[in-house]
Each structure stands twice: as structure tokens, then as C-alpha cells.
C-alpha positions in Angstrom: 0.0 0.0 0.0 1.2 3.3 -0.9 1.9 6.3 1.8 -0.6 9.1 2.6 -1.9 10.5 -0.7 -1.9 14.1 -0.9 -5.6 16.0 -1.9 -6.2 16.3 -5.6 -4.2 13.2 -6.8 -6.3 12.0 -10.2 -6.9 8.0 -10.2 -4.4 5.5 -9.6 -2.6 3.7 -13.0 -3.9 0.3 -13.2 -1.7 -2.6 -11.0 -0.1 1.0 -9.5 -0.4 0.6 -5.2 -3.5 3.2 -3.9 -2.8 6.0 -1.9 -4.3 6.1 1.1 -6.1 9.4 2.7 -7.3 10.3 5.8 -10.5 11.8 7.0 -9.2 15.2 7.3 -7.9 15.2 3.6 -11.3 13.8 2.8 -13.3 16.4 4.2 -12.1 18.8 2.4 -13.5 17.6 -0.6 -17.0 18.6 -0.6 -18.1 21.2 -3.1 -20.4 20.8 -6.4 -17.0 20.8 -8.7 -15.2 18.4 -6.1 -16.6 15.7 -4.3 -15.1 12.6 -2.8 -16.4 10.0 -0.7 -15.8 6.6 1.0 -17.3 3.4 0.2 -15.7 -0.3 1.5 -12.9 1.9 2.7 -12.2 2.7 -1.1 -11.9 6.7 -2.0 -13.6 7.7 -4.9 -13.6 11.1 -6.9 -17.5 11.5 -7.7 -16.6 15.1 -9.1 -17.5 14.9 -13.0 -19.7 11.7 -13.1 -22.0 12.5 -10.2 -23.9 14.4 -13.0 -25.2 11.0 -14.3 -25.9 9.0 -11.3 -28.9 7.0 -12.0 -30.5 8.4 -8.5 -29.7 12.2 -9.3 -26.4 14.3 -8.2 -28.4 15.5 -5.4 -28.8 11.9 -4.1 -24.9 10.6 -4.4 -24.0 14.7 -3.5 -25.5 14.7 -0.6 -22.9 11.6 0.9 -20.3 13.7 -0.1 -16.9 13.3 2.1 -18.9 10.2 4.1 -18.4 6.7 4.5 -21.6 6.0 2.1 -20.8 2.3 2.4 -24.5 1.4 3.9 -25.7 4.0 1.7 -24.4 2.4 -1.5 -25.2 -1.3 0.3 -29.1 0.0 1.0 -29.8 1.4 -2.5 -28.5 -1.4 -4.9 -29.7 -4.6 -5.5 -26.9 -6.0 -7.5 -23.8 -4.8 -6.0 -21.0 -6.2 -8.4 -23.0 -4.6 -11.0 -22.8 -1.0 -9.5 -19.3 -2.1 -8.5 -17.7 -1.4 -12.4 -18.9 1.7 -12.3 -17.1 2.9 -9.8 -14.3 1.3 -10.7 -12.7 4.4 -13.2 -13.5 6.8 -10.1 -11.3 5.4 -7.6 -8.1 7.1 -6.0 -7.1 5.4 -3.4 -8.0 3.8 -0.1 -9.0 5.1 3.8 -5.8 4.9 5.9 -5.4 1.7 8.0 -5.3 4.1 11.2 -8.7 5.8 10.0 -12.3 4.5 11.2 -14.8 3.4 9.0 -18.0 5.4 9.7 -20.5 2.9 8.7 -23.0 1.4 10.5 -23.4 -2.2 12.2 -23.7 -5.0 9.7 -25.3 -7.8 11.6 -28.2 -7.4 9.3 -28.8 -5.5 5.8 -52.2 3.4 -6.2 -49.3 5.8 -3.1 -48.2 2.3 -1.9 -47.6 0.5 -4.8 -45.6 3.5 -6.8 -43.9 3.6 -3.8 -42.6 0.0 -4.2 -42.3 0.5 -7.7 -39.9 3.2 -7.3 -38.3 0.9 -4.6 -37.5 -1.5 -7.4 -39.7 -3.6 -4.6 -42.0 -5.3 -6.8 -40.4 -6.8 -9.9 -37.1 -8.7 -10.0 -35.7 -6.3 -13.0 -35.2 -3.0 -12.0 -36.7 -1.9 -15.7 -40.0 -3.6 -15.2 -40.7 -1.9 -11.8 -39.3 1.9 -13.4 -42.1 1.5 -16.5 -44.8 0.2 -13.7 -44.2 3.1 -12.0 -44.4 5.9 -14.4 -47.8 4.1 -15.6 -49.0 3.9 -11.8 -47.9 7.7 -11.0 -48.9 9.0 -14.4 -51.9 7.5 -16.2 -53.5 6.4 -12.5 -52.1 9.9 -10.5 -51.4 12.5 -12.8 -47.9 13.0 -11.5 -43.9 12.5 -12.9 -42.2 9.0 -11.6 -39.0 11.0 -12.1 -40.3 14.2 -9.7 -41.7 11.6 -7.3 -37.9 9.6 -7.1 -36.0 13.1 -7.1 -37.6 14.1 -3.8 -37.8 10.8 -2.4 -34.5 9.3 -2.9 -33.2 12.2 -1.2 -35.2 11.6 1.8 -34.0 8.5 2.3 -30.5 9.5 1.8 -30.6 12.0 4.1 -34.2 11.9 6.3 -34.7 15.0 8.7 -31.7 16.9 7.5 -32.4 20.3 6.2 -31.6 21.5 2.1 -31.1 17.4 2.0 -34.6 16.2 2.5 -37.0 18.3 0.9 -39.8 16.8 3.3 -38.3 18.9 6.4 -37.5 21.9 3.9 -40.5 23.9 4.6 -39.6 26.9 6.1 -41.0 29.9 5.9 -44.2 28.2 6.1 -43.3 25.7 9.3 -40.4 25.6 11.5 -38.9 22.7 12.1 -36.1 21.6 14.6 -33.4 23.5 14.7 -35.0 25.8 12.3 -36.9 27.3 15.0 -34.1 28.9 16.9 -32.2 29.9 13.8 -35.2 32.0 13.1 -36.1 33.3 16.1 -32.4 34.4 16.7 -32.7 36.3 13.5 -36.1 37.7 14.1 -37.6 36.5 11.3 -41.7 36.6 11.3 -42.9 35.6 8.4 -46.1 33.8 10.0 -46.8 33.0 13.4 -45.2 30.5 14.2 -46.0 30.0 17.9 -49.1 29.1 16.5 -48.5 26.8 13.5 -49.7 23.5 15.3 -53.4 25.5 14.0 -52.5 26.6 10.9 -50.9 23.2 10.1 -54.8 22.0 9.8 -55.9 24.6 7.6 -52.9 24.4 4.8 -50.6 21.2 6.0 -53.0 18.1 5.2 -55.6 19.8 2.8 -53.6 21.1 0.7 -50.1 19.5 0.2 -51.1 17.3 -2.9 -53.3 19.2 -4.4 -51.2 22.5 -4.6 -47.4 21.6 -3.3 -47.1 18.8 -5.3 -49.1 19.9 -8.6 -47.1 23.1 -8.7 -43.8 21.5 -7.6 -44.6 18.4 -10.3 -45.7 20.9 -13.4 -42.5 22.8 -12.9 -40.3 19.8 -12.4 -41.6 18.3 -15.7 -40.5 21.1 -17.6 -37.9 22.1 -16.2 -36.3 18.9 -16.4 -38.1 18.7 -20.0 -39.6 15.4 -18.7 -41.6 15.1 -21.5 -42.6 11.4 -21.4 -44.1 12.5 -17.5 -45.6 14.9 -19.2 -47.8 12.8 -21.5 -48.4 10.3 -19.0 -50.1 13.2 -16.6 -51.7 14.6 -19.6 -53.7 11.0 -19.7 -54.3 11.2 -16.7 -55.9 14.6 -16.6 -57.9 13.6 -20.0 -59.5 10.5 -18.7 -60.7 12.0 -15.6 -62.9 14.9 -17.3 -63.6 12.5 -20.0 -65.1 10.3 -17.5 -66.7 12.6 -15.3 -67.7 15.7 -17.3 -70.6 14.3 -19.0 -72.2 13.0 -15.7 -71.6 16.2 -13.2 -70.7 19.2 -15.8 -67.3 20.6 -16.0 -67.5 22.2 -12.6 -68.7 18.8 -10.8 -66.0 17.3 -12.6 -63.7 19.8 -11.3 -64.9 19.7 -7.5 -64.5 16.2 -7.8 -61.1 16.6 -8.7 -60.2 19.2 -5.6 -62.5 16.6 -2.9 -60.0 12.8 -3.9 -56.9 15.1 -4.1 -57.8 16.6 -0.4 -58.8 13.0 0.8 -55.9 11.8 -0.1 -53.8 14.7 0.8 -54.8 14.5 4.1 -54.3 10.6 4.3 -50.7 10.9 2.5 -49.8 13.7 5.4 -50.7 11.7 8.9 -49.3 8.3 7.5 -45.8 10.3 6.4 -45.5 12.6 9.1 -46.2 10.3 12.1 -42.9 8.5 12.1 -40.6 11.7 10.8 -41.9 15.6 12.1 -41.4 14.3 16.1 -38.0 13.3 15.5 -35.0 15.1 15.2 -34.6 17.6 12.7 -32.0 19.7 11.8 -28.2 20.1 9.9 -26.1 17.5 8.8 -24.2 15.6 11.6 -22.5 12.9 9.8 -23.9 9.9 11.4 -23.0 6.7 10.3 -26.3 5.4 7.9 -27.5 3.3 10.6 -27.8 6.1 13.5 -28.9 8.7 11.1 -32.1 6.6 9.6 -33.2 5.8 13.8 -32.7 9.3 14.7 -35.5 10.9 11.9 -37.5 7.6 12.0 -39.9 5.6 14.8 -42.2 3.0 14.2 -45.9 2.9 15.1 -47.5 -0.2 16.8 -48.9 -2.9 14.1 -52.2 -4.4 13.9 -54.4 -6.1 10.6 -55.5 -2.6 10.0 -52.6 -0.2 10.6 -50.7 -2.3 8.1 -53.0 -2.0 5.6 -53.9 1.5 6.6 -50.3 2.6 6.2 -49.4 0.3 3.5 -47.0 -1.0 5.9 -45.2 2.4 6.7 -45.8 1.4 10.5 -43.0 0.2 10.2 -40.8 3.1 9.2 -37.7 2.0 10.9 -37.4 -1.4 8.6 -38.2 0.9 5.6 -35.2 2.9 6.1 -33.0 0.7 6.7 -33.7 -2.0 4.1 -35.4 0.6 1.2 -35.4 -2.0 -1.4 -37.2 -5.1 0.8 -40.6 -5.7 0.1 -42.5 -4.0 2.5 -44.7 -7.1 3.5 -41.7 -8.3 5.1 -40.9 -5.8 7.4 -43.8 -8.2 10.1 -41.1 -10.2 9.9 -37.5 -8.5 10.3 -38.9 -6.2 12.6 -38.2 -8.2 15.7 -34.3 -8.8 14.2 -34.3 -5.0 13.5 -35.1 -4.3 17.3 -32.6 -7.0 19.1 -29.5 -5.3 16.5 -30.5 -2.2 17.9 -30.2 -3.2 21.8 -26.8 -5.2 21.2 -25.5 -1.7 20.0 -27.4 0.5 21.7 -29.6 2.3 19.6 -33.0 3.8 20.4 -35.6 1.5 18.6 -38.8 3.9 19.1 -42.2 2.5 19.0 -45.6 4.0 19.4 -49.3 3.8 19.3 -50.8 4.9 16.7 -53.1 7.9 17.6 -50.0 8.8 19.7 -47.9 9.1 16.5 -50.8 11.4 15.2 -51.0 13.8 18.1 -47.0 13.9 18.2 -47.1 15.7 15.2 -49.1 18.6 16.1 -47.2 18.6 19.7 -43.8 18.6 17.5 -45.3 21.6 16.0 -46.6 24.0 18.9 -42.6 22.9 21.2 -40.9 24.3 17.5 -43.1 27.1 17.7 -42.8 27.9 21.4 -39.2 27.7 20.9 -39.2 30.2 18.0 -41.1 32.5 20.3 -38.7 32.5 23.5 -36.1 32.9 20.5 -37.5 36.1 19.0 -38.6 37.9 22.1 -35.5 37.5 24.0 -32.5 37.0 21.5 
């Protein structure tokens, strides 16, 4: 093995010994032209190709100077596949002396696009990609591509803020450590001391049918998503089609608004309950293990919260193993829960109703903390 490598070194000639780096040589490379990270203990210079990651170079950006070994272990099915392409990006290896920051390893219509976009359902990854932009556009009216862009990244990074555009609301809710940050810089856009009310009035009513149209249309053409675009387009004809000539244009239309508010409300709850009482706040470089307990909790299963929550009870197994069929997690869940007491993790599990009212109690302690932050910073 070769000695220390020094930062910027291109990759290593073929047969040639690695460098090796260290953590603080690492870190320094972690800017949108320069980007390194750690996978296996092997460096890799993600710089230039991150730009055509299958996942998006927000996704693969967002490890960037980490160990992203459970990462790249939790996102790909077929490892010595992936493995090639990272092959022309390496540049050396993690010192011998330096830590590896990954986790444990004892153990590695909504709901179905979710799998889908899991890669949960088929064996081949292509068959479960043209399922899903059927499912989400001809059945939804939305883009599989918009729908993967913010989710990926969620999973990635769950709970950490400009890396998980779930907990990137502010100015309209403060989050976590959001809620000092803004109260320290007397910022007032709303009141926030009372957003556990106004969360009822534009939180569950509303995200799906404005958020996420407006945030979809725009993704679509900005991206130029064209075949999304034709899928939603179907989507949109065969609903008036079919309900025009029944209810008039305006019945049509108010039916529209009343499913995309049902379910809006429906999507919020079963989301939110295991992720807004958690923590929330900046990057702290937690190994993936640690950082997927820390934004997640599960919520007490039964025949109907399963089915209810299409199995997103169980939040914890979801995070972990993003990629397993999600009628499994019944089953790993117990196995999940002893590797978290050998290493001492915090395995959180809670009623049901109690997961709902947790949100709205998350919401008024961020609030109240923004107050005490405004008027006496």
C-alpha cells in the first residue's frame, strides 16, 4: 500500500499501489465541482460523473466526504453490477489508522408506486421503473422521475435540512433547529407560535393538491420530462372524459379538488407520524445506521394499521432496508429491534393515535421555541 496521498491526486494507474487518505484530507472535498467520498474503505472522486448517477447528483452529492458504504449497500440490488462503475472513479483507499464510519452490519395506487420506485415489486429493475411511471402517471397525474427526485433524497438523508425536501419547509413551518435559527434572526414571516393551528388549515388539505401539482408541473418542464408529461396529460384527459358528462365541467372539477384533499390528508398523517417528532436539523455525519433511527420511529402494528399505512408502520425497517418488500418488514422487525439493543440504539415504538397527536405537539414545542427565540434573542 502506498503512503498518505496528498488531496487532488487524479486516479491510480492500473496494478499501481492506492494512496491512502485520511478523513481530514477527505473532508475537504465537498463542493459541487469536487466531491469525494468513501465506500468499503475505497476513496472515490465522484466530481465529473455524479452528474449522471442514475439516483440524481443531489442523491450521491449529498454523501459527499462520508463513508456512504450502507448507503451504497441500501440502495443497490446487485452490488457487483454497481461495483464497475465505480471502478474508473477510484483514488485510493481510507488509511489503515482511520475509522470506517458505517453502521453495524449484523443485518442488511401511493403504496404501490412507492414499491415501484423501490424496485420492490419486480425482480428487474426496468420492469418496476415502466410500472411506475404508468402507476404515478396515467393512475395519478404526477412525474415518476419528480416523485424519485424528492424521495431518494429523503431517504438518503431523512430529517436533515436542504437534503430532504420533506423537512425543507420553512417559511411556512419551523422545524427543529430551524426554529431557533429564526427566532435568533427575528424572522416573522407567520406566526409561528401558533403553526400547530394553521398546520390544519394548509398542512393536510392542501399538500397534494397544490405543493405537489405546482412542484410536479414545474419539475416536468424544467427537467423537460416530456414522457411524464404525456403520462399526466392522460391522466388529466381520462378523468374529465369520464366525469364531465355526468356532473358538468364544474362537478368534474370539484370532484377533482375533494380525492386530491382526501388523499392529501391521508398521505400527510401516515408520512408525518414517524418523521416531524424526531430530530430535525443540519447534517451531523452519522454513520447510515444512526442517522435513519434518529428521523424515524415505528408505530404499533395491527391487521389494520398495516393495511392502513401500507406498511409504513413500520418506518424503521423501511429505512433501513429501502429496497425489501415491504410485507416483510412483520417479519425483520423483531431482528431489527434485538440489533439495535446489542449496539445501543433507540428503537422507538408508538401507538398509533399517539404518532398522530405527536405531530401537532412537535409543531406547537418548535413554535414555542421560536417564540422565546424572537422575544428575547
Amino acid at each position: 500500500m502506498g503512503g498518505v496521498g496528498e488531496p487532488g491526486e487524479g486516479p491510480a494507474p492500473p496494478g499501481a499501489p492506492l494512496p491512502t487518505f485520511r478523513w481530514e484530507q477527505i473532508r475537504q472535498h465537498n463542493l459541487p465541482g469536487d466531491k469525494w467520498l468513501v465506500i468499503e474503505r475505497r476513496v472515490y472522486d465522484i466530481s465529473r460523473w455524479a452528474q449522471r448517477h442514475p439516483g440524481g447528483s443531489r442523491l450521491i452529492g449529498h454523501h459527499g466526504a462520508e463513508d456512504a458504504t450502507d448507503a451504497f449497500r441500501a440502495f443497490h440490488q446487485d452490488l457487483n453490477f454497481v461495483r464497475k462503475f465505480l471502478q474508473p472513479l477510484l483514488i485510493g483507499e481510507l488509511a489503515p489508522e482511520e475509522p470506517s464510519q458505517d453502521g453495524p452490519q449484523d443485518a442488511q395506487c401511493w403504496c404501490l408506486q412507492h414499491d415501484l420506485g423501490h424496485t420492490s415489486v419486480f425482480r428487474k429493475s426496468q420492469w418496476n421503473h415502466v410500472a411506475q411511471q404508468f402507476v404515478m402517471g396515467q393512475l395519478k397525474g404526477f412525474s415518476a422521475h419528480w416523485w424519485n427526485f424528492r424521495h431518494f433524497q429523503h431517504h438518503a438523508k431523512p430529517n436533515i435540512f436542504h437534503k430532504d425536501p420533506d423537512v425543507t419547509v420553512a417559511p411556512v413551518f419551523l422545524l427543529g433547529e430551524s426554529s431557533v435559527e429564526y427566532g435568533k434572526k427575528k424572522r416573522r414571516y407567520l406566526p409561528y407560535h401558533r403553526q400547530h393551528l394553521y398546520f390544519f388549515l394548509i398542512g393536510p388539505p392542501l399538500l397534494t393538491l397544490v405543493n405537489f401539482e405546482v412542484e410536479n408541473l414545474a419539475y416536468m418542464l424544467v427537467c423537460m420530462q416530456w414522457t411524464d408529461l404525456l403520462w399526466a396529460a392522460s391522466f388529466y384527459s381520462r378523468f374529465f372524459l369520464c366525469y364531465a358528462p355526468f356532473y358538468g365541467l364544474p362537478g368534474a372539477l370539484l370532484l377533482f379538488v375533494a380525492v386530491r384533499v382526501l388523499e392529501s390528508h391521508w398521505f400527510v398523517w401516515i408520512t408525518q407520524m414517524n418523521h416531524i417528532p424526531k430530530e430535525i436539523g443540519h447534517e451531523k455525519h452519522r454513520d447510515w445506521a444512526s442517522s435513519q433511527l434518529a428521523a424515524t420511529c415505528n408505530v404499533e402494528p395491527s391487521l389494520f394499521i398495516d393495511w392502513f399505512s401500507g406498511h409504513l408502520n413500520f418506518q424503521i425497517e423501511h429505512h433501513l432496508f429501502p429496497t425489501m418488500p415491504r410485507h416483510n418488514y412483520r417479519r425483520v422487525a423483531p431482528l431489527v429491534k434485538a440489533l439495535c439493543a446489542k449496539h445501543g440504539l433507540n428503537y422507538e415504538v408508538k401507538p398509533f393515535l399517539t404518532a398522530l397527536v405527536d405531530i401537532i405537539g412537535s409543531l406547537k414545542k418548535s413554535g414555542d421555541i421560536w417564540l422565546e427565540a424572537y422575544l428575547h434573542q
